[in-house]
Each structure stands twice: as C-alpha cells, then as structure tokens.
C-alpha positions in Angstrom: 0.0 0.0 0.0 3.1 2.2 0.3 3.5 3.0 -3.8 -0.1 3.8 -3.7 0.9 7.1 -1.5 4.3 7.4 -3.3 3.1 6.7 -7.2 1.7 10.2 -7.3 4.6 12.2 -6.3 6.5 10.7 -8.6 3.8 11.6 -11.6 4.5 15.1 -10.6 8.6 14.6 -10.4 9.1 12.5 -13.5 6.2 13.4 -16.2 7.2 10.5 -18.3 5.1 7.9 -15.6 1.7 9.7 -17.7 2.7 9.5 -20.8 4.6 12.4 -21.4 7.7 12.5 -23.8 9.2 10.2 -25.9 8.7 6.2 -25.9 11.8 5.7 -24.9 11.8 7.6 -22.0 8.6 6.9 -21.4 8.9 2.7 -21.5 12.5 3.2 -19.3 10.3 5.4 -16.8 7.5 2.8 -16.3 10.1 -0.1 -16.5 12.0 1.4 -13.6 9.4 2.5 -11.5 7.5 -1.2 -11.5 11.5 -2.4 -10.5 11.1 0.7 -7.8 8.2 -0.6 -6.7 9.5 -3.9 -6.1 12.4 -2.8 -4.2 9.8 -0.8 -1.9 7.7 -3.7 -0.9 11.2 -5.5 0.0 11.7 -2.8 2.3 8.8 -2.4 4.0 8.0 -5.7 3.7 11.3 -7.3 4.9 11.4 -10.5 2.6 12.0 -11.6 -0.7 13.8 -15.4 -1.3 14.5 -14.8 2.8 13.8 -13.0 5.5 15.6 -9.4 5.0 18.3 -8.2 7.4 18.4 -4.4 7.9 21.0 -3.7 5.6 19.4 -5.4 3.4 16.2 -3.3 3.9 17.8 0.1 3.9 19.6 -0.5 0.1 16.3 -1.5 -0.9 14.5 1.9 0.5 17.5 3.5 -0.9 17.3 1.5 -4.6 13.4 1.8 -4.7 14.0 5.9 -4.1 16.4 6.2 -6.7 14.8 3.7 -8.6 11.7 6.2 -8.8 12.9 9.4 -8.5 13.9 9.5 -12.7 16.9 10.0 -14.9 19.4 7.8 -16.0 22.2 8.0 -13.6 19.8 7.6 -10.6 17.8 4.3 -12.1 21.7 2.9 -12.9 22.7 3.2 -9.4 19.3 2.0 -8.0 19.4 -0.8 -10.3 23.1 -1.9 -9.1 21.7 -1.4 -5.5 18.6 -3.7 -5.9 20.5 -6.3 -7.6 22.9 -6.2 -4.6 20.1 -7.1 -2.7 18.7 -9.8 -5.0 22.0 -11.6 -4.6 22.5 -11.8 -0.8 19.0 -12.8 -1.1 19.6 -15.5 -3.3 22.6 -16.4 -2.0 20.8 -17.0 1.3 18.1 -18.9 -0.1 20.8 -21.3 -1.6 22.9 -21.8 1.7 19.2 -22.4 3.9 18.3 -25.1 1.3 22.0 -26.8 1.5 21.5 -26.9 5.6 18.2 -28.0 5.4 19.3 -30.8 2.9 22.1 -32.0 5.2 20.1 -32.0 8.3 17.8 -34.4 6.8 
C-alpha cells in the first residue's frame, strides 16, 4: 500500500510515468518504476527469497528511491543497489536449502 501514496509524487517529479515525452523515455520510466516498486515492498515488507536483514532493507529503500525518483544515472545506481540485494537474497536462499538438505 506504500506505492499507492508514493506513485503520485512521482507523476509530478518525472512526467514520463503519464505519458509524457518520448517512448523511450517513457517505456525506461515505467520499467524502472514497477522495479522501484519492487524494491519498496522489499523494504517495508522485509522478505524476498528470505527474510531481509536491515542492511538489506535500507539498500532497498534506498534502490526503490532512486529507482523512482527518474533519470538515468539515478535508475543505474538504483538498479546496481537492488541487484545487490537480489543476490545476498539468493545467496541466502541457496545456503538455507543446502543446511536443510544436510540435516535431513
């Protein structure tokens, strides 16, 4: 429910979320903001593959900002951010599944 109170603001910040310039900018704008928006829920939602440490958390708050706030440099970092994220989170998925194998 979070992006529902964020969404707007960012219509107003980045013009290309209604339609507003070229294609391009227009499909990289809507691309990165659903991405955005998936690094939000992580935050506030604390999980993704695994439960989410705080670290973990706070560079997804900080991707899914960037992520939303438009431009190209800004989606680049928030992009690098997230997938940081996404692979401590796999990586922790795999490692769990390898203990609970060898328990069993």
């Amino acid at each position: 429910a979070a992006a529902v109170y964020i969404v707007p603001f960012v219509m107003i910040y980045n013009p290309a979320m209604i339609l507003i310039g070229s294609w391009p900018m227009v499909i990289q704008s809507i691309v990165t903001c659903i991405i955005g928006i998936l690094g939000l829920a992580i935050a506030v939602q604390g999980f993704l593959f695994h439960e989410a440490s705080i670290p973990e958390r706070i560079l997804a708050g900080i991707s899914a900002l960037m992520l939303l706030q438009g431009g190209t440099e800004t989606d680049i970092i928030g992009a690098a951010l997230l997938c940081i994220v996404l692979l401590i989170q796999w990586i922790r998925k795999r490692d769990f599944r390898k203990r609970v194998v060898v328990q069993n």
